[in-house]
N, C-alpha and C positions, 0 to 999 in steps of 0.2 A: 785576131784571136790566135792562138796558142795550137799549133799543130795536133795536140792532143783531144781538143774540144772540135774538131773540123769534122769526126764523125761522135755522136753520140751513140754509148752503147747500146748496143741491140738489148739488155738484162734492163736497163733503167728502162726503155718505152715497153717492154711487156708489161715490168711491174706496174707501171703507172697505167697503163691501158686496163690490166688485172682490178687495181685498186682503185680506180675513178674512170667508166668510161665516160661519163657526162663531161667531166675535165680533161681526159684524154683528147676528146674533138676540139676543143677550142685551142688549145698550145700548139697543134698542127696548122693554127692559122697564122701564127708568129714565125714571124722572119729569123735566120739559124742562133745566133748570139742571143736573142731574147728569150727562142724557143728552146733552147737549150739553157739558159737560168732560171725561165718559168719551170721547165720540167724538174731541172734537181732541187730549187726550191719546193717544190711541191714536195715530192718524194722526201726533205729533209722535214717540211712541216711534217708530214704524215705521219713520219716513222715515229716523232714524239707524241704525238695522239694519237698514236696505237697504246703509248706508256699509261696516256692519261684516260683513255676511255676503258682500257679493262677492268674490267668488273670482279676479278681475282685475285688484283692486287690489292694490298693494305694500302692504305691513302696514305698514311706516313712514309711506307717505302714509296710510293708516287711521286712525294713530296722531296725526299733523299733525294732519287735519279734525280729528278726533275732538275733539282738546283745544280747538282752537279754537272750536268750534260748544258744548264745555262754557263755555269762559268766556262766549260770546253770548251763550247762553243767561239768564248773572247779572247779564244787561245791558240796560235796555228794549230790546226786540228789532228789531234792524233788519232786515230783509227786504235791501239793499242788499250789506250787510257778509257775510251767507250766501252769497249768490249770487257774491260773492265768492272767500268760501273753498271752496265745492264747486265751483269753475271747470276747477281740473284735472282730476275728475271727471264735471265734468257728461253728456258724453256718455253714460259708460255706467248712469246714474241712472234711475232709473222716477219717474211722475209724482208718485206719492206723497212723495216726495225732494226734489224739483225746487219742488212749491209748498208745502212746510213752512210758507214767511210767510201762506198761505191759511190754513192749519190753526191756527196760532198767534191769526189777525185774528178766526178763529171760536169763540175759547174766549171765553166765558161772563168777563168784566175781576175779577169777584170772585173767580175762583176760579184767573186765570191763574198767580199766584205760586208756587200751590203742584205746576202742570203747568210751568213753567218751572223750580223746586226741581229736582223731582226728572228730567226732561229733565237736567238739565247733570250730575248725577251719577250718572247712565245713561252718557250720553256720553263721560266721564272713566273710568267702569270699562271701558267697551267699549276707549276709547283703551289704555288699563290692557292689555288682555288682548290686544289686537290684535297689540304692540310684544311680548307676551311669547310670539308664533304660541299661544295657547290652549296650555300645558303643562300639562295640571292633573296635577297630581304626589298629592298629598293629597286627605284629607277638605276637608281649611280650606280647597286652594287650590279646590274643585268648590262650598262653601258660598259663597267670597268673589265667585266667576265666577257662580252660580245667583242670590246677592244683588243684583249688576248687574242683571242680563237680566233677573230675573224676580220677587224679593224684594222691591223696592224698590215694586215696582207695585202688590205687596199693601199696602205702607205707602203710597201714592199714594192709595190706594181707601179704604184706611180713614178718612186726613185728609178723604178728600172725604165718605165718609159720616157725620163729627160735624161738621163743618163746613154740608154744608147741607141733611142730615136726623137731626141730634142721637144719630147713633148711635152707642156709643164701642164698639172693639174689641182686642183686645190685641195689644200688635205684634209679640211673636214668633212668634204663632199666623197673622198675614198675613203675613208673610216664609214662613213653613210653607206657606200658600196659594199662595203664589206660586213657591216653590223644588217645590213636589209636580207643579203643570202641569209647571214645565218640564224635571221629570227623566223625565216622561213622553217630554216631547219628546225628549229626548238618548236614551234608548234604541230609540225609536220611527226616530228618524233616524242609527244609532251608523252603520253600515255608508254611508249616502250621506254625512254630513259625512268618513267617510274616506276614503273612493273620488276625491271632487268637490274636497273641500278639505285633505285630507292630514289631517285634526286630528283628534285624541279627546276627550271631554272626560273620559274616565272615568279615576280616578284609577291610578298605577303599584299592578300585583298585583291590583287587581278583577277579577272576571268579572262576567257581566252578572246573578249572584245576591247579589253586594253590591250593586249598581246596582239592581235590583229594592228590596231591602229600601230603599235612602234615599228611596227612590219613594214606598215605602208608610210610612216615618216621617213623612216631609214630609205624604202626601195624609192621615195621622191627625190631623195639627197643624190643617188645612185644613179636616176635619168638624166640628174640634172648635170650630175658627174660625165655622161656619156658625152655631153654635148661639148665639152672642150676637150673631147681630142679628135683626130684631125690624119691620121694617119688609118688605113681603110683593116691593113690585118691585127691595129692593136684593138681596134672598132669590133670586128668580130670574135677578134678574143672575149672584151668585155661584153659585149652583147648577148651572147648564148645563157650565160648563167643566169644575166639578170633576167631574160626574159622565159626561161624556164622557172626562175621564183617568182614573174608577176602571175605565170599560168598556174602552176603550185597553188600560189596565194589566193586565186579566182578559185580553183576545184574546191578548197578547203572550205571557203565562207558560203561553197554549194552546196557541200557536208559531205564531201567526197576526202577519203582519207591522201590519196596521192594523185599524179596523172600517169595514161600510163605510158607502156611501152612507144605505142603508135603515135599519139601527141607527141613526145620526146623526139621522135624522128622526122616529125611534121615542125616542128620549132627549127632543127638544125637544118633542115632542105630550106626555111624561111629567110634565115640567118643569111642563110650563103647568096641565093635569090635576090633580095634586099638589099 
């Protein structure tokens, strides 16, 4: 690794600690080269879905950035050219947004291609779904929208763990990993994305016990995922989320809206124990 990534900055672990402390505890289980291109990938995911979840922008300018910061993205990246295109934005952006070129300058140069990959086809789906106000009409249109946002990051995670700890994983079992959080999330959040932002993601004719069941197909795909791999800090990495979305997933079908603080802290003392 590259003398420049041997300390990560002290600005990228506040922001991310700030902006995800549930995710913040698990990347500090990761060994330095992983732990530091899980963090700036995070932090690059983020900064574009701060673009796509505001509620005060026009979906077409959404759609604009969006595609633009996808093609940047397959470009060595200029810091110049973003700041740019997020200009008619910028006011209403959080930091995490605004120093994307930081987060980008702190990935680990080996392993940036493949957090720039999948960024620009993040960014393209969000664009994708932004311009179509989130209709999710079907199964395929909730799988192709849950693949953007959250599938893709299982395939992100797994190139990075055969890549720079030889572990191979199969890839529709990490799309499963990654679609199982976030249908977590979308039930978790149905009633404020449609209050705040007018949108559902749940497909026409669901109730929320079809919603339930893709939760728990996904979060089977995602145990099943856990079990081939083999190394103990990528194990605890993947471990915490998913098992904070089976406890989630449990509270909700009790008719509890979330879990709270104290269960949260009792899963990760688990985690570490285990």
């Amino acid at each position: 690794m590259s003398k420049t990534n041997e300390k990560f900055p002290k600005a990228a672990l506040r922001v991310l600690k700030e902006t995800s402390r549930t995710f913040y505890i698990p990347i500090t289980f990761l060994q330095n080269e992983l732990k530091h291109t899980v963090a700036s990938a995070y932090l690059v995911l983020r900064a574009i879905d701060e673009i796509e979840d505001h509620d005060e922008i026009d979906n077409d300018v959404k759609h604009t950035i969006l595609m633009q910061v996808s093609e940047l993205f397959k470009q060595p990246f200029s810091e110049e050219k973003y700041l740019q295109i997020i200009e008619p934005i910028e006011d209403k952006m959080p930091e995490v947004t605004l120093r994307l070129g930081d987060w980008v300058e702190a990935c680990p140069k080996s392993t940036l291609p493949f957090v720039m990959e999948s960024s620009s086809e993040m960014a393209y789906g969000m664009a994708k779904w932004a311009k179509a106000n989130w209709q999710i009409r079907t199964r395929e249109d909730l799988d192709d929208y849950t693949y953007y946002v959250a599938g893709l990051v299982g395939v992100l995670l797994s190139k990075l763990w055969e890549v720079c700890a030889g572990v191979k994983t199969d890839h529709e079992l990490a799309i499963g990993y990654g679609r199982g959080l976030q249908a977590v999330n979308i039930l978790r959040n149905e009633k404020e994305d449609l209050k705040e932002r007018g949108v559902s993601f749940v497909p026409e004719g669901w109730t929320r016990t079809e919603l339930f069941k893709y939760a728990e197909e996904n979060l089977a795909k995602a145990d099943e995922y856990m079990k081939s791999l083999n190394k103990r800090s990528i194990i605890l990495f993947c471990r915490l989320p998913l098992a904070l979305a089976h406890k989630t997933l449990k509270a909700m079908k009790d008719g509890r809206e979330k879990i709270t603080r104290a269960e949260v802290e009792e899963v990760v003392e688990d985690i570490q124990v285990n």
